[in-house]
N, C-alpha and C positions, 0 to 999 in steps of 0.2 A: 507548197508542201516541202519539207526536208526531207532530204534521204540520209540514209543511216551512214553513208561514206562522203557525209559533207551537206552543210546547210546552203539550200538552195537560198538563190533570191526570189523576192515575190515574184509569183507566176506572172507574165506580162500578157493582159490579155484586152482586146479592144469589146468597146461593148458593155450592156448591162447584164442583167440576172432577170431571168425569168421568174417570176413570184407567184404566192398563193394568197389572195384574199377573202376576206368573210369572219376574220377571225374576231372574238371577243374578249377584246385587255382585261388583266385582272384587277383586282378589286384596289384601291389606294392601300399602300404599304402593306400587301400583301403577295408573297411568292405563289406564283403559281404553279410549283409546288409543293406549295403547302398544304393542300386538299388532302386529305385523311383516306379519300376512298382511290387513291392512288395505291395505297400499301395493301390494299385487298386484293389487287389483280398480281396473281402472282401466276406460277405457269403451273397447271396443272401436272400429277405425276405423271411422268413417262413422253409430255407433248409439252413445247411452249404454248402461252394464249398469242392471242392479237395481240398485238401493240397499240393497237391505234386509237384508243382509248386513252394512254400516258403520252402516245407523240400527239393526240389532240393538243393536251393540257400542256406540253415542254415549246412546240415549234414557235410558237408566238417572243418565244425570247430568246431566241437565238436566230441573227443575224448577219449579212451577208455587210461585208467591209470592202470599198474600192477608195485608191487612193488613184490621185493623180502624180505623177513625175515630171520632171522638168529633165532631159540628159542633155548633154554635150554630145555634140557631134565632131568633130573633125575634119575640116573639109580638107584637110592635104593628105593627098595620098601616100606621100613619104612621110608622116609621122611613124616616127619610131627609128628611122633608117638613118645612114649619115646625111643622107643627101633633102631631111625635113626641112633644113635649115633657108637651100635654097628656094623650097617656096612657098615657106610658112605666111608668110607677110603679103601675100597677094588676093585678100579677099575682097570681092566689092563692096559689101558692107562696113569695109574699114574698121572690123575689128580684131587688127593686128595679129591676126593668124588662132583665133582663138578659138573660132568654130563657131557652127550655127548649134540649138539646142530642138530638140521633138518633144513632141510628148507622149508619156505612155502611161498605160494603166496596169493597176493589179489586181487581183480577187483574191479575197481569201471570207472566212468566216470569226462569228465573235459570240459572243452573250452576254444578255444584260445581266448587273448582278444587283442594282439595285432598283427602285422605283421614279428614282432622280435619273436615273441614265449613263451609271457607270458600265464601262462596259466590256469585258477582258478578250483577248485575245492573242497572238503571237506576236512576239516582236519581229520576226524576217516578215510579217505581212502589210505594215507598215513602216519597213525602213526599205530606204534606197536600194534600187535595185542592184548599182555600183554603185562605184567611186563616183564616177561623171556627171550623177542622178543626183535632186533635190528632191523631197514631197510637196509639192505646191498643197494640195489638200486631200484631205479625208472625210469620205462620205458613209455612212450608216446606212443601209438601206431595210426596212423593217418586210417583211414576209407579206404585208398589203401594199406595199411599193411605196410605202413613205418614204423621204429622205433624210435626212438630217446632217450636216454641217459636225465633224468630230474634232476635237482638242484633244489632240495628247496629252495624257497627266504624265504619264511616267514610261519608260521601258527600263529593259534590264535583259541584254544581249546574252549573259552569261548563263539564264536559266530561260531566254526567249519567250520571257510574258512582258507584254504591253498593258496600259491601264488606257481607256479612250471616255470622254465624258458629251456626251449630246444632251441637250436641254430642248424637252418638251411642253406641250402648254398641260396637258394632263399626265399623271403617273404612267408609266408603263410598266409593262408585264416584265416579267425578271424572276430567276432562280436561286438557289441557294447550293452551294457546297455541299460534300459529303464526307462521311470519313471513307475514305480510299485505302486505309490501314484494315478496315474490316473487310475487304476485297479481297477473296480469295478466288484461286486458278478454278476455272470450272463455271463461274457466274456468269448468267448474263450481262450485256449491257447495249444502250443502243446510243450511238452515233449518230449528231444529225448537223449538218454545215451544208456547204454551197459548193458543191465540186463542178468546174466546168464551167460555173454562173448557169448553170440552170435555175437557180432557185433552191428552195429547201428542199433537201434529202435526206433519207433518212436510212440509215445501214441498223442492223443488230449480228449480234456475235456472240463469244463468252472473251471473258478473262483467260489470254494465256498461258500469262508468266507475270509474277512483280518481281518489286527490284530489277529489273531486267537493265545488265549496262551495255552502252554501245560507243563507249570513249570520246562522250561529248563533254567530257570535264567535272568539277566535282559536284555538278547537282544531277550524274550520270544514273540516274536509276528511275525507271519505267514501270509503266502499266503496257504489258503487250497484248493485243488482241487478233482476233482473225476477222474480225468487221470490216469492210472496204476505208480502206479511209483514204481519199482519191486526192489527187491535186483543186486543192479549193477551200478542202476539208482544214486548213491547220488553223487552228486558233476555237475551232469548233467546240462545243462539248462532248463529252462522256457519259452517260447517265445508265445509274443501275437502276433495279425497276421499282424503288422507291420515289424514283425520277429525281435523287438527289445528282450535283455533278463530283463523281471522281478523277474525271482525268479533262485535262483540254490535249485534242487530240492535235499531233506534231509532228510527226514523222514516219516513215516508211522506209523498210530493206525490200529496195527491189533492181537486180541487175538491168532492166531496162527501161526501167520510170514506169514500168506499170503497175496495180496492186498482185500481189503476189500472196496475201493474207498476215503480213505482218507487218500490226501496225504499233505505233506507240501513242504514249499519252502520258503527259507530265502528271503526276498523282496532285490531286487537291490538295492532301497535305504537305506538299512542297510548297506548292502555288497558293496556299492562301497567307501565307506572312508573308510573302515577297507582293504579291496584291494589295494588301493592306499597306504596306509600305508606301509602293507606288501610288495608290491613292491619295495621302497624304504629300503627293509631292516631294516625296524624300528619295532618296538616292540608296541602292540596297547596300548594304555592308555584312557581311559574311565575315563567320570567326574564324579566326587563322592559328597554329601553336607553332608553326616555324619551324618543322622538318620536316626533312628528306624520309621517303618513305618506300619499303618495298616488300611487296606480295612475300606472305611466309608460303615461299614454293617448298617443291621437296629436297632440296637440296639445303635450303637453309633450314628444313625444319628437322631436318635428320644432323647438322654440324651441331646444333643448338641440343639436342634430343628433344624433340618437340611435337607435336600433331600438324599437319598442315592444315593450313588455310585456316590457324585458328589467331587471328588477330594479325598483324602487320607489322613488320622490321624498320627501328629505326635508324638510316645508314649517319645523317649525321642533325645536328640542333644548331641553327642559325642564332647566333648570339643576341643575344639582349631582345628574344622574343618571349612569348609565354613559354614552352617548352622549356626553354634554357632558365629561366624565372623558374619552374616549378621543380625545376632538381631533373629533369628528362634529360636522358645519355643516347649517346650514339651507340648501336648493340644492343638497349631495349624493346620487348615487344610490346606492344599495347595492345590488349587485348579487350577493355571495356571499357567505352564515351558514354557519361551520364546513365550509366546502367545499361545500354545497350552494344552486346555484343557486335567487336569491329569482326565480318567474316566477308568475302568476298563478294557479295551480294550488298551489304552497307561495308563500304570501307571508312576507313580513318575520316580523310577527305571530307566525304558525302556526311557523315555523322558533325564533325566538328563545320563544313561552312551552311549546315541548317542551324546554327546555331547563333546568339546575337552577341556580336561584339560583346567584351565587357562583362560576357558570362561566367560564373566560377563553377567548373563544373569536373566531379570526379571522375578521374582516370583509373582506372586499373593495366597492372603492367607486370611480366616479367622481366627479373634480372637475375641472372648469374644461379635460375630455375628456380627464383622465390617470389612470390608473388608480390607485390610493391603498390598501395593505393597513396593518389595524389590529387592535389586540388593544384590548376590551372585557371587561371583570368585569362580565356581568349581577346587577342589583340584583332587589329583587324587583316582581313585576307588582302592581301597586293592582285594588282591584276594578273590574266593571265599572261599577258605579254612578260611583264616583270617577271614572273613568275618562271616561264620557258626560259629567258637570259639569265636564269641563276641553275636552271638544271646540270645536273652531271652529265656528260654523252662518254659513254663506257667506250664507247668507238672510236672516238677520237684521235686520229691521227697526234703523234707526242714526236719531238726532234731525238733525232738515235743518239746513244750513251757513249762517249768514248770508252776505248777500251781500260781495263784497270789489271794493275798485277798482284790483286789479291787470292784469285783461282774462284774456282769453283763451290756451292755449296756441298753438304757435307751424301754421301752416298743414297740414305733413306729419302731426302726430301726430292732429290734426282729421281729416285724411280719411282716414290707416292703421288709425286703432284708433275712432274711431268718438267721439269722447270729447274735451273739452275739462278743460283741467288750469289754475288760477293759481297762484303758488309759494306757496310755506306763508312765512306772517307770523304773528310771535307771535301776533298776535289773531286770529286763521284758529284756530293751533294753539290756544288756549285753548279756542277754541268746541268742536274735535273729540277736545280730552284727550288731545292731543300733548305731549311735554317742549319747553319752550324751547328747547333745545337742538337738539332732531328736524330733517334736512334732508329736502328731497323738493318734489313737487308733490300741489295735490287735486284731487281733479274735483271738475269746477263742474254739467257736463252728461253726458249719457250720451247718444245714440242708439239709442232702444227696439229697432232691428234689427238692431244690433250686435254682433259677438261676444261685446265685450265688456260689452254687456248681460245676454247670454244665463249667462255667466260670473258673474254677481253684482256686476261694478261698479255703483256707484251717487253718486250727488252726496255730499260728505264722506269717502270712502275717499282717504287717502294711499297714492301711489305712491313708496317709496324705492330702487328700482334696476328698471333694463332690461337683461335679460340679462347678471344677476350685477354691471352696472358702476352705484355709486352716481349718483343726480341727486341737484343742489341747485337745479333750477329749469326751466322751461319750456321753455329753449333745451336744454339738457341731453338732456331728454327726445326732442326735437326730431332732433338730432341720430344718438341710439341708433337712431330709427327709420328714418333715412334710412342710419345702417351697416348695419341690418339688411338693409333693400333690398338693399345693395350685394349684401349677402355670398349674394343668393336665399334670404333666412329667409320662410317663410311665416309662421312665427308670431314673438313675442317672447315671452320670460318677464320676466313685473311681478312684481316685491315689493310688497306691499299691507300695507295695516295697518287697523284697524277700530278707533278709542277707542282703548281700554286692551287691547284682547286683542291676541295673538301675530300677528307677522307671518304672511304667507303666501303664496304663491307661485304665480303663475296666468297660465297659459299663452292669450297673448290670438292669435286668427288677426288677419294683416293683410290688410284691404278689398285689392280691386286695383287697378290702375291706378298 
């Protein structure tokens, strides 16, 4: 099971799954739920009905998954220490201090999707437990205790679906998708996986929340429920009481690993193009437009005059991407991907990597408060590793500025932003790995109670524009702040720079008075 503060490994558990027999496969290429008198039991006003009626008709296709593992052991007990070295090399099996290997198991749950034997599930529930682990194999085990021999078709860690293919001598039972777009907070749903290896179980709940995000990256948006969804449970389905699937269930916030009632579930329509993908053996690719991006808070949405949380800031555009291709600037908000609204619940992100490589698709943006529509060819999204090595860290420690004898900035900017600025001189800019060229001001000082403290200013950070308009010096700056006055801005938006990394954009409140 994952938890919502970090993807667990498969649960490590010895042992099989206790199972239920008797059941009757459906019919040759025919979903079992596709039965028409599944949409008539619905819950009567004011009481749910039974279940057991649609989990008669769902359990048979959803599946209990154990893989085997292969780990490395260690047998020096100074591994890791200075002193491994001395007696790495003394095993009697003569392999060179390499260690002997166990074996371990995992549990989790799946379902069939189709009549042939595909069959979906999580990917942490078939990948290595660590580093040191290999999967020797994967086994299927059906709800009559059949077993079956499983091939991985495909995974894809980044949105944690697996594709797994078993071949049977007759059709089997298998379900169909849902739209999960038409789930709204309040619906039932029931839940049914292998928690513990008991065998099939079966939870029901409602829908708590969609879009629900929990900063697992940009396919970050959920189906939440208050269903048990236990360790066992992930890869499981979701099914609302058309007994179609909306969610494969995946994860749990709970401060001590127990269910707490909140759970998640990747929505179908996430999960059925990256499935489809994975089936074919293909490798997912996610569209990418190559910027830096940040949450319009209210500090940037009051420097801009703007609403919050209505679309997303872009701090700067990676060259020779789609972004920088479609005419997108640093200081743009984007505010609408293919027609749908970017707001805090779908972000920029999540909207452009459900998207496929190689798509042209319109943008809606403000600039300079006029509305701006663009077309973009999504390129493709780089991993996340890559992707964390090119981030900004506002925190970052920067080498201090020698001092310079141009003075201080000018009185207004001193007591609005908390902060003193000298203009940038070539030998200013050598010191901070400015180009010659570079106009602007630096800070000399900061005001630890400052906004713009609080924000990451710090002594040596170049400021090259206020409020979209460039400075080439102190009085410049001077001046932006006393427009801003004018115009009742509470905040301004700086353009900042750090050494050599990318501009950025950061919205400073101004002091009163």
């Amino acid at each position: 099971m994952r938890y919502a503060y970090g993807i667990s490994a498969a649960l490590l558990l010895a042992g099989g799954a206790a199972t239920f027999a008797g059941f009757v496969p459906a019919g040759a290429q025919t979903a079992v739920n596709e039965n028409t008198a599944i949409r008539a039991a619905a819950p009567r006003a004011g009481a749910p009905m039974s279940f057991a009626d649609l989990t008669e008709k769902l359990q048979p296709a959803v599946v209990n998954i154990s893989t085997t593992q292969r780990v490395r052991v260690n047998n020096n007990p100074f591994a890791g220490t200075p002193f491994g070295g001395l007696f790495g090399n003394r095993n009697r099996g003569g392999n060179n201090g390499s260690g002997r290997t166990r074996e371990a198991q995992s549990l989790g749950s799946g379902f069939i999707i189709s009549a042939d034997g595909y069959v979906v599930t999580n990917n942490h529930v078939v990948a290595p437990g660590n580093r040191n682990a290999t999967i020797e194999s994967i086994t299927v085990i059906m709800p009559d205790r059949t077993e079956y021999d499983a091939k991985l078709v495909g995974r894809d860690p980044a949105s944690d679906i697996a594709v797994l293919k078993i071949t049977a001598k007759e059709d089997l039972p298998f379900v169909k998708f849902g739209d999960s777009e038409a789930a709204r907070v309040g619906d039932w749903i029931i839940a049914i996986g292998n928690p513990f290896g008991l065998g099939g179980t079966v939870t029901t709940g409602i829908v708590s929340a969609i879009h629900r995000r929990t900063g697992q990256g940009a396919y970050d948006s959920f189906l939440q429920t208050d269903a048990s969804i236990n360790r066992g449970n992930s890869g499981g389905p979701m099914f609302d009481l058309n007994g179609n699937v909306i969610g494969i269930n995946n994860a749990i916030i709970s401060p001590t690993g127990g269910n707490v009632g909140i759970g998640f579930a990747i929505p179908a329509d996430v999960a059925v193009p990256i499935v489809n993908t994975l089936k074919k053996g293909e490798a997912v690719e996610r569209g990418y437009l190559g910027v830096q991006i940040s949450p319009l808070s209210e500090d940037l949405a009051d420097s801009l005059g703007l609403a919050k949380n209505s679309g997303e800031f872009i701090q700067s555009v990676v060259p020779g991407e789609a972004a920088a291709k479609a005419g997108i600037q640093a200081g743009d908000v984007i505010t609408k991907v293919n027609g749908r609204d970017v707001t805090p619940d779908q972000t920029l992100s999540f909207l452009v990597a459900n998207l496929s490589v190689g798509t042209k698709v319109p943008i809606e943006l403000l600039r300079n408060g006029k509305t701006v529509k663009i077309n973009a060819v999504l390129g493709k999204r780089p991993s996340e590793d890559e992707l964390a090595n090119n981030s900004f860290d506002p925190d970052a420690e920067e080498n201090a500025m020698g001092e310079d004898e141009n003075g201080e900035s000018a009185q207004a900017t001193a007591e609005a932003l908390g902060l003193s600025v000298v203009d940038l001189t070539p030998a200013i800019a050598r010191q901070i790995g400015a180009p010659a060229s570079q106009k602007g001001v630096v800070v000399s000082t900061v005001d630890p109670g400052s906004d713009a403290a609080q924000k990451g200013l710090r002594r040596g950070i170049l400021i090259t524009s206020v409020n979209r308009q460039s400075i080439r010096n102190a009085d410049d700056l001077d001046n932006a702040i006393s427009n801003a006055k004018r115009q009742g801005r509470e905040a301004v938006l700086l353009q900042i720079k750090r050494g050599a990394r990318p501009t950025q954009f950061v919205a400073v409140r101004l002091n009163e008075g």
